[in-house]
Structure formats: C-alpha cells, structure tokens
C-alpha positions in Angstrom: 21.2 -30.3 74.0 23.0 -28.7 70.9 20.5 -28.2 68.2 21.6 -26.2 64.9 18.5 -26.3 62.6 19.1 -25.1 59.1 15.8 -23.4 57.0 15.0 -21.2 54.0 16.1 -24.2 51.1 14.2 -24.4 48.4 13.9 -24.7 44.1 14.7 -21.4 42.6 15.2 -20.0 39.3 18.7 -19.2 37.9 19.4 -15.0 39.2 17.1 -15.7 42.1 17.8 -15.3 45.7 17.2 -17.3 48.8 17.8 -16.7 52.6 19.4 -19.5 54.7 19.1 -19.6 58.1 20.8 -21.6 60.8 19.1 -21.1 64.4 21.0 -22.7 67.3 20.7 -23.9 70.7 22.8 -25.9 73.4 26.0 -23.7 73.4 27.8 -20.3 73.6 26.7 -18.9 70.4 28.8 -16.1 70.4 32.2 -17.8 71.1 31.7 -20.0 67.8 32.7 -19.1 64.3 29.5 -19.9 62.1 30.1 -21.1 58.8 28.5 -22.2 55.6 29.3 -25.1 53.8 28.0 -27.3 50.8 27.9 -30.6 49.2 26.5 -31.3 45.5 25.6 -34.9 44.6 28.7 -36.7 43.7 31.1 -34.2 45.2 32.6 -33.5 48.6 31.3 -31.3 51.1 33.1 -27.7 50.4 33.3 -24.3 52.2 30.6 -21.3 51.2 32.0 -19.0 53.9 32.2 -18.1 57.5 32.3 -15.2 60.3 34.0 -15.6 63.0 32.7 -12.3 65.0 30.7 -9.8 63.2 32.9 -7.7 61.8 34.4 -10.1 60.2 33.9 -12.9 57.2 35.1 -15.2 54.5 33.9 -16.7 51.3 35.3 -19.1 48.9 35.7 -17.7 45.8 33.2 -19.5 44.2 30.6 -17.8 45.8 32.3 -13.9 46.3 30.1 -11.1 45.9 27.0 -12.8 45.1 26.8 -14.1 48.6 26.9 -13.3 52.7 27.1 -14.1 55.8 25.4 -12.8 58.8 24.9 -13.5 62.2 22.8 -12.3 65.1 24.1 -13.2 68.8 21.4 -12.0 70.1 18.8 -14.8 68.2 22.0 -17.9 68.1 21.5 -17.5 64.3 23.4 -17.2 61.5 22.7 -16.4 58.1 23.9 -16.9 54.3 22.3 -14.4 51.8 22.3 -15.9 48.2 21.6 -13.9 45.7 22.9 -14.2 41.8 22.1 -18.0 42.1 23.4 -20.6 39.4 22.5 -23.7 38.5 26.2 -25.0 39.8 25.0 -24.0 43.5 22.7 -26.6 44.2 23.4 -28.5 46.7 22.7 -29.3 50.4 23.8 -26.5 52.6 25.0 -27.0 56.0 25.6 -24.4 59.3 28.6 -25.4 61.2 29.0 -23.9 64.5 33.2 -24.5 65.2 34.5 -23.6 68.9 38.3 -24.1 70.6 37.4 -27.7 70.9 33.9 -28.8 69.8 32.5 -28.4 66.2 28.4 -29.0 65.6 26.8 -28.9 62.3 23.1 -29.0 61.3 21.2 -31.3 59.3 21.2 -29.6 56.0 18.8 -27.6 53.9 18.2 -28.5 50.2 18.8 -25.2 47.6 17.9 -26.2 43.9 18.5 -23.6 41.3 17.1 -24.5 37.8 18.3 -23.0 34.6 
C-alpha cells in the first residue's frame, strides 16, 4: 500500500522557519522525482519545487532562495526547508511522489505564517 504522509505544518511568525517532511511507503522511492506543491484558499494548487535525484532540484520562483528541497533514499523521505516565511506562503502543502507512469500525492500539511 502507497502511503506518502506529510508532517512538520504548523502557525509561524512572519521570518520564521519550518521543516516539512513527506515519509513514504508502497513504492520505489528512489526512481520517483519528489516534489513540493501548494494550494492557498481560493487559488489553485501550484508548484514549490522538486528533486528528481539528489543532485539535482527546482523551485518556482516564488519561493527561490528562501526554500529547499531534500531527500533521503535511504529513509523514502523527502524534505522542503522553509525558511524567510511570509505571510503569502500559507497554504496546504503537499508531497508528490511522480514516476514513468504512476504519480502519488499525500494528504497535505497546513503551514500558517502570521504577520
């Protein structure tokens, strides 16, 4: 059974940080690219960022240089580092695991950040 459960959420002051992370199960970890994405009330779900291997990611512009992405292979998780925080990234955040044919996504974690 494919399981991608998303943690680390939570209410946070404007300049703060958080840690998401996105442990998996059920599949191949390391032939998926992981990625980050996001959906504020009202608006559609958009694209944080994503690593397809580890030597390699990609971040919407929104979100460059105050954010990253990690993942470990070894632990099936992946990670999104969020530091700089503004009030414009709250949202639900998702993990999205995207293979050749398949694509998974968790069930969302809830990041407030207050002014």
């Amino acid at each position: 059974q494919v399981q991608l459960v998303e943690s680390g959420g939570g209410l946070v002051q404007a300049g703060g940080s958080l840690r998401l992370s996105c442990a998996t199960s059920g599949f191949s970890f390391s032939n998926y690219v992981m990625a980050w994405f996001r959906q504020a009330p009202g608006k559609e779900r958009e694209f944080v960022a994503d690593i397809p291997w580890s030597e390699s990611s990609y971040y919407a512009d929104s979100v460059k240089g105050r954010f990253t992405i990690s993942r470990d292979n070894a632990k099936k998780t992946a990670y999104l580092q969020m530091n700089s925080l503004k009030p414009e990234d709250t949202a639900v955040y998702y993990c999205k695991a995207a293979g050749e044919r398949t694509e998974y996504w968790g069930q969302g974690t809830q990041v407030t950040v207050s002014s």
